[in-house]
GUKOLFI-216615 format. One line per field, with one value per residue: residue in one letter; residue number from 1; x, z, y of N, C-alpha, C, O, CB in turn. Coordinates in steps of 0.02 Angstrom, whole numbers, always signed. Atoms other than C-alpha are relative to their C-alpha. Last residue first. Glycine has a CB too. Layout:
BEGIN
residu <- (A:...)
num <- (NUM:...)
n_c1 <- (X:...)
n_c3 <- (Z:...)
n_c2 <- (Y:...)
ca_c1 <- (X:...)
ca_c3 <- (Z:...)
ca_c2 <- (Y:...)
c_c1 <- (X:...)
c_c3 <- (Z:...)
c_c2 <- (Y:...)
o_c1 <- (X:...)
o_c3 <- (Z:...)
o_c2 <- (Y:...)
cb_c1 <- (X:...)
cb_c3 <- (Z:...)
cb_c2 <- (Y:...)
END
This chain:
BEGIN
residu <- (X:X:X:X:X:X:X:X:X:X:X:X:X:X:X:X:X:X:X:X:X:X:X:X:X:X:X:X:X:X:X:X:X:X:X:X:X:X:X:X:X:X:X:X:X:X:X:X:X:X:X:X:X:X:X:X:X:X:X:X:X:X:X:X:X:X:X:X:X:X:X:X:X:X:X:X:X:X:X:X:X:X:X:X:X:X:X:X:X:X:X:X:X:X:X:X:X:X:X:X:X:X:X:X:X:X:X:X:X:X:X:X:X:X:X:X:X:X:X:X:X:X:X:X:X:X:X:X:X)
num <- (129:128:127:126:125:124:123:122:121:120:119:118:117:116:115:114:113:112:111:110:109:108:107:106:105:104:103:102:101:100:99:98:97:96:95:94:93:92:91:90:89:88:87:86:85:84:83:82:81:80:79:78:77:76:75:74:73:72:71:70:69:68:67:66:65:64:63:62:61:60:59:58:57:56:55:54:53:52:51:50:49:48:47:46:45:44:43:42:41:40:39:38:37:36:35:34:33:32:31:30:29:28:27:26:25:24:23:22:21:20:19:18:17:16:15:14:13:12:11:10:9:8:7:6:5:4:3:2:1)
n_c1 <- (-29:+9:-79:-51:-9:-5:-71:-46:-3:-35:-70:-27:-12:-74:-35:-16:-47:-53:-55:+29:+36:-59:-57:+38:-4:-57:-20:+51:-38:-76:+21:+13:-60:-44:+22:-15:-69:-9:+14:-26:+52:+2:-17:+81:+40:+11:+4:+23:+56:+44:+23:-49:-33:+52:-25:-58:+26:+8:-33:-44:+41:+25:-47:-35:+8:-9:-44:+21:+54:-22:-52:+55:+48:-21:+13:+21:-8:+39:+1:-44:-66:-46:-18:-7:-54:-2:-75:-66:-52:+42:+57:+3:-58:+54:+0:+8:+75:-25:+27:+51:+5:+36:-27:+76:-40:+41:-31:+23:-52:-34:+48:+9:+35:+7:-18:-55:-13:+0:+40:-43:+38:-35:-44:+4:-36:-8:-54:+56:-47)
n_c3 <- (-21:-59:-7:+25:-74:-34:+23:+5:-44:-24:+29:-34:-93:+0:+18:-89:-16:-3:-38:-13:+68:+49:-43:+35:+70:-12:-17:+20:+68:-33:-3:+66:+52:-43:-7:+94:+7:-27:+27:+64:+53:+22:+87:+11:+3:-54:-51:+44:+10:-28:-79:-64:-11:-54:-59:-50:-32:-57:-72:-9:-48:-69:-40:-24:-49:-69:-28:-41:-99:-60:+19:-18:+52:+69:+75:+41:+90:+17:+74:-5:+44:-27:-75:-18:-69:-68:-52:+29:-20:-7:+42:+40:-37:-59:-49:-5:+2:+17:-45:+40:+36:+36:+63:+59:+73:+46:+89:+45:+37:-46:-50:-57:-46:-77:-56:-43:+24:-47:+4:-42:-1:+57:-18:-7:+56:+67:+50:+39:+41)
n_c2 <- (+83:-22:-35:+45:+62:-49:-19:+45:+7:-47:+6:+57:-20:-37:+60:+44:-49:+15:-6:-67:-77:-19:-42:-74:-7:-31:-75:-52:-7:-69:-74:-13:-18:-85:-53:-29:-28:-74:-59:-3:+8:+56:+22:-29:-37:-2:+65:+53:-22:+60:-46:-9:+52:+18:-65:-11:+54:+15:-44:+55:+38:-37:+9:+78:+19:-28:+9:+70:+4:-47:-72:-18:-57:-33:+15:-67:+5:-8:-29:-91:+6:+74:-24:+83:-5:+41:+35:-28:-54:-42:+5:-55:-45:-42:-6:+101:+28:+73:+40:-23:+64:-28:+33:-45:-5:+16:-25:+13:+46:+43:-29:+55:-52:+49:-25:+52:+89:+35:+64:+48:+39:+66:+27:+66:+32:-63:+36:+44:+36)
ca_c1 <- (-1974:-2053:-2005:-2125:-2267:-2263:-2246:-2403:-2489:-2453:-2525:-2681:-2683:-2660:-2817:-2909:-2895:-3025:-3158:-3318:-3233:-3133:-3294:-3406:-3269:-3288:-3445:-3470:-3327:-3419:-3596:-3504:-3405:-3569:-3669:-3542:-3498:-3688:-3704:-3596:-3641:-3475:-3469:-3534:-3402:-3298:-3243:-3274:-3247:-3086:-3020:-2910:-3050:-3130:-2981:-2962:-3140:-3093:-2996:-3092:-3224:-3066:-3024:-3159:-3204:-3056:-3085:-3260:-3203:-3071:-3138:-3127:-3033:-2982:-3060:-2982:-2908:-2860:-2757:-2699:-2730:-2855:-2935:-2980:-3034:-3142:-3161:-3280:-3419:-3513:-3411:-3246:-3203:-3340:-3208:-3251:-3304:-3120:-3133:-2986:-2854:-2780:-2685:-2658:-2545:-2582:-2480:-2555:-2447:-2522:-2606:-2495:-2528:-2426:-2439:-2444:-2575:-2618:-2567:-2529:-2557:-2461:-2559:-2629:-2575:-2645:-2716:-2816:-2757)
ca_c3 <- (+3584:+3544:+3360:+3335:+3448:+3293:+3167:+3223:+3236:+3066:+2995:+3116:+3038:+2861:+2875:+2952:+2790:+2697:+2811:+2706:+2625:+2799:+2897:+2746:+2761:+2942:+2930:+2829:+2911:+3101:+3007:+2935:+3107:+3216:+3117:+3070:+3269:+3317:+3190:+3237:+3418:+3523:+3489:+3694:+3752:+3773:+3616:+3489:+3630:+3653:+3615:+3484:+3391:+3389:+3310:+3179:+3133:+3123:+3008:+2890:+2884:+2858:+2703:+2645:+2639:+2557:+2416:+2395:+2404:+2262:+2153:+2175:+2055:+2165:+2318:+2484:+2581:+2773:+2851:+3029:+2997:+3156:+3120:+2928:+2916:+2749:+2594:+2469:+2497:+2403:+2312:+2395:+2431:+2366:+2299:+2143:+2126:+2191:+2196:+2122:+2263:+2357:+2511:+2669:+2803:+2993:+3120:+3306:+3446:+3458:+3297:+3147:+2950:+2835:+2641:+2514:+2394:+2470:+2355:+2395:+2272:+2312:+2387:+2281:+2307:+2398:+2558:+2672:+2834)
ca_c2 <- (-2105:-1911:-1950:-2109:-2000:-1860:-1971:-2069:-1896:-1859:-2017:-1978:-1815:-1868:-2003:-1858:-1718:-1840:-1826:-1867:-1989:-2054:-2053:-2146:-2305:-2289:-2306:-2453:-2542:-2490:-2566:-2736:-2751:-2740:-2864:-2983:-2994:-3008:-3144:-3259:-3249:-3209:-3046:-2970:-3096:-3251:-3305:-3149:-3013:-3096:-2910:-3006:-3082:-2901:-2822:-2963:-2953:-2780:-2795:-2896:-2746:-2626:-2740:-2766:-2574:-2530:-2643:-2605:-2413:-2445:-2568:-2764:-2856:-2989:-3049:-3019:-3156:-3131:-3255:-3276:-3495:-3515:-3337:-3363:-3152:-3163:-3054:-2995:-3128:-3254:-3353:-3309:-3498:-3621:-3751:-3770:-3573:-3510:-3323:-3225:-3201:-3046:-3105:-3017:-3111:-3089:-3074:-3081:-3022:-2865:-2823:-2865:-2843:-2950:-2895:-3050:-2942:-2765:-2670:-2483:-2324:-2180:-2026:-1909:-1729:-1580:-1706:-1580:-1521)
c_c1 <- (+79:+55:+11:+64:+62:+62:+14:+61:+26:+19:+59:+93:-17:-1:+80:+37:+32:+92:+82:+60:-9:-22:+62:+59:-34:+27:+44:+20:-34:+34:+80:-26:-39:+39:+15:-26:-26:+57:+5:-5:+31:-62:-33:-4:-44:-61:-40:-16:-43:-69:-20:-18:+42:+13:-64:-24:+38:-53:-34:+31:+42:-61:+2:+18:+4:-42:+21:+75:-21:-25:-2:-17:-72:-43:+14:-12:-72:-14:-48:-5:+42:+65:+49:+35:-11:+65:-25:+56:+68:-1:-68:-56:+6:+51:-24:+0:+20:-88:+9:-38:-70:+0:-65:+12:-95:+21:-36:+55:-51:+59:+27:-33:+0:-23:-2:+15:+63:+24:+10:-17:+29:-54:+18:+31:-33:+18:-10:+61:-40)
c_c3 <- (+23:+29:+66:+28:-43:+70:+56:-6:+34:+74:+55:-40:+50:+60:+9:-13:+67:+23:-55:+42:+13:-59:-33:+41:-16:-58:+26:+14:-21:-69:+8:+8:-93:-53:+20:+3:-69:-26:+46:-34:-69:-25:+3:-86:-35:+19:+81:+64:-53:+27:+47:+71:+60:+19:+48:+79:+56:+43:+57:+71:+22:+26:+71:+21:+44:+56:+68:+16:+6:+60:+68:-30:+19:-62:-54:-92:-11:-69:-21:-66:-3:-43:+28:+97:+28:+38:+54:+24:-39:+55:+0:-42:-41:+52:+57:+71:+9:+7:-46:+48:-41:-64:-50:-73:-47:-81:-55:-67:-52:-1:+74:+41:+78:+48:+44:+38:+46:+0:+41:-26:+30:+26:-28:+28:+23:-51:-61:-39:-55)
c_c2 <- (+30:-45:+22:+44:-44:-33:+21:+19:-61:-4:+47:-27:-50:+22:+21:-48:-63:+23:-5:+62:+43:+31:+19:+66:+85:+12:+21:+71:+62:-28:+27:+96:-3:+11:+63:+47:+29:+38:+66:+60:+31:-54:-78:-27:+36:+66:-13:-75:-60:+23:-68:+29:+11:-92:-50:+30:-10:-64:-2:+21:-82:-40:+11:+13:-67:-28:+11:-36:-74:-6:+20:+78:+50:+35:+69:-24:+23:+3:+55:+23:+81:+8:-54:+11:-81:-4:-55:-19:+40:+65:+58:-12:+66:+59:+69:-17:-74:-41:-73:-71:+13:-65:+22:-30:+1:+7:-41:+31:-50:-59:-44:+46:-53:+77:-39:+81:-16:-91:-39:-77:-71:-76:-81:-47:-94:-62:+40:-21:-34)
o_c1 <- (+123:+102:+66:+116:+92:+119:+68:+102:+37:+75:+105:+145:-24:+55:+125:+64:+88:+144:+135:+52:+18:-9:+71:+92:-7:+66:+43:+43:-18:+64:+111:-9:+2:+23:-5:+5:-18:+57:+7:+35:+59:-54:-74:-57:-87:-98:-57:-70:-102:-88:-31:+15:+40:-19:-56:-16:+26:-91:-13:+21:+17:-69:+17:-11:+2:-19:+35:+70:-25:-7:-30:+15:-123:-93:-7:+28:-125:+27:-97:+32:+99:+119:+96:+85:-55:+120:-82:+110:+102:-52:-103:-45:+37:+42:-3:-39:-30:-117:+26:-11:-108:+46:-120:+65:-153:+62:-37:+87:-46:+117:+24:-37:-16:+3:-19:+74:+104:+30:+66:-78:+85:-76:-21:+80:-35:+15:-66:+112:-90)
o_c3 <- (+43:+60:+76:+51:+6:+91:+80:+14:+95:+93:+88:-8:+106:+86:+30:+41:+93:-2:-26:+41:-16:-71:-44:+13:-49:-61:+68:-23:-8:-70:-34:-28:-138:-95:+6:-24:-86:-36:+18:-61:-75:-15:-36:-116:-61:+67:+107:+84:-46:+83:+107:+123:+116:+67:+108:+132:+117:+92:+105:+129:+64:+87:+111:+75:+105:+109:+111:+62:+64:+110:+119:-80:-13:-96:-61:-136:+14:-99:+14:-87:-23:-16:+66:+101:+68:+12:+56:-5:-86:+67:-42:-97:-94:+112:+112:+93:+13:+56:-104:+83:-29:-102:-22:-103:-50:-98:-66:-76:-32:-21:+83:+28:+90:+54:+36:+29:+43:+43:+58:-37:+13:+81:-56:-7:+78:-111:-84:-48:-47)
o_c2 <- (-9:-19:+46:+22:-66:-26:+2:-22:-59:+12:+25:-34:-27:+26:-15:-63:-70:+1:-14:+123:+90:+89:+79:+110:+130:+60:+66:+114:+120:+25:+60:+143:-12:+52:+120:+94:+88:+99:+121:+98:+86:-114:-102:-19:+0:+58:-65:-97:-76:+5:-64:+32:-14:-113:-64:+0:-11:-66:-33:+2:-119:-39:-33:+22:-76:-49:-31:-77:-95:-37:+0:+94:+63:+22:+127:-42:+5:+37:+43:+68:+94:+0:-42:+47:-99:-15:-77:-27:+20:+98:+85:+14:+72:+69:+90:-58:-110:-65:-84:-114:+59:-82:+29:-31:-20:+50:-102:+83:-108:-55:-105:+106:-111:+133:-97:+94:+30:-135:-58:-77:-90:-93:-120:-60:-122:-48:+54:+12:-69)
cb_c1 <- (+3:-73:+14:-4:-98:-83:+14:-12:-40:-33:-5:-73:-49:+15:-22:-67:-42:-15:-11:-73:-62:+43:+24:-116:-46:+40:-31:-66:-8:+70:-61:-69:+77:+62:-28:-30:+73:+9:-63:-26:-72:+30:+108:-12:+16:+68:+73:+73:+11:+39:-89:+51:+33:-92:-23:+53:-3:-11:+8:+56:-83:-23:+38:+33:-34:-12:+25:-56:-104:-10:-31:-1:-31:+31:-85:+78:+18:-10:-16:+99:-27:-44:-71:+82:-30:-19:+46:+5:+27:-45:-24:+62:+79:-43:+48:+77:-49:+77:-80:+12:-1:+29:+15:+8:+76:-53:+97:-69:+51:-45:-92:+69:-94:+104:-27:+87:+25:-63:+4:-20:-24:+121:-10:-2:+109:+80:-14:-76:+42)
cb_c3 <- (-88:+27:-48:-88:+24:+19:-59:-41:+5:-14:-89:-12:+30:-51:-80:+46:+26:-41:+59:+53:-37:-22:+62:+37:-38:+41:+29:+35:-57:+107:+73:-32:+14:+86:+18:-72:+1:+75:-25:-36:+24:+41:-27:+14:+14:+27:+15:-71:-28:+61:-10:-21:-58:-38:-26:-38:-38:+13:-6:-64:-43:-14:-20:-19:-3:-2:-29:-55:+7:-11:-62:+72:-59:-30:-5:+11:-43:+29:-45:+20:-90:-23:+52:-78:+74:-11:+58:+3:+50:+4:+19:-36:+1:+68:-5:-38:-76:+73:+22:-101:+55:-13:+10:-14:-22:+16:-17:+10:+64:+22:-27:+35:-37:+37:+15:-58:-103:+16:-51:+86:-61:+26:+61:-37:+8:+8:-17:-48:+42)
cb_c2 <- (-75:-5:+68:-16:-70:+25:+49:-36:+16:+54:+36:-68:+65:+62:-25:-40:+91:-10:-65:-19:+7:-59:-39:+13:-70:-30:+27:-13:-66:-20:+22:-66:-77:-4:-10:-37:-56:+1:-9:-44:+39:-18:-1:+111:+17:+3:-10:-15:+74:-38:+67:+44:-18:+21:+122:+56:-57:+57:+76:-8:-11:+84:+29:-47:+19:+71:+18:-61:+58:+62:+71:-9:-48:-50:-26:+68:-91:+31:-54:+6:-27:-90:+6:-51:+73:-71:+72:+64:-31:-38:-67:+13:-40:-77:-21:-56:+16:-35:+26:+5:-70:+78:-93:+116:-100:+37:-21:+22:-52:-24:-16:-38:+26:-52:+46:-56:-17:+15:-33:+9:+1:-23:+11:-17:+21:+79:-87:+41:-52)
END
């Protein structure tokens, strides 16, 4: 399966992304130098408020991969892997979830047929129900 046609462009600004019972709200902001927010990062996953904010005007792939390394701050928050296990050192977490962004970012380029056959396979299991 390979994508024949471009698929429609999404913005992420005031989406809500949920993971269990987590709901999270996606916000696309320019960085805030007075108040040190987005200065020296592309994004951040706020975990107490369910936010994640994404700096504006990124391109494409540094977009994407924010996002997906945000994500799975999320994902590893919710495993309580952050609080209680093999994450919970600051840096172990940034370290894992900056590589698995990374390469999951190269996996989909190098792959781009797999993004439509997980899609597909979501449809699949939605119509089984």
């Amino acid at each position: 399966w390979i994508l024949t046609k471009k698929p429609q462009s999404i913005n992420l600004h005031n989406k809500k992304i949920s993971l269990n019972f987590i709901d999270v709200d996606i916000v696309v902001i320019k960085p805030d130098f007075a108040n040190d927010n987005l200065t020296d990062c592309y994004g951040q996953y706020h975990r107490r408020k369910n936010l994640i904010e994404i700096q504006e005007g990124l391109s494409p792939l540094d977009e994407m991969n924010t996002i997906i390394h945000e994500l799975l701050h999320l994902i590893s928050a919710a495993s309580g892997e952050v609080t209680a296990g093999a994450l919970k050192d600051d840096n172990d977490e940034e370290r894992l979830v900056t590589n698995f962004a990374n390469l999951l970012q190269i996996l989909f380029r190098q792959n781009p047929w797999f993004l439509g056959y997980l899609q597909a396979k979501l449809a699949d299991s939605d119509q089984s129900k």
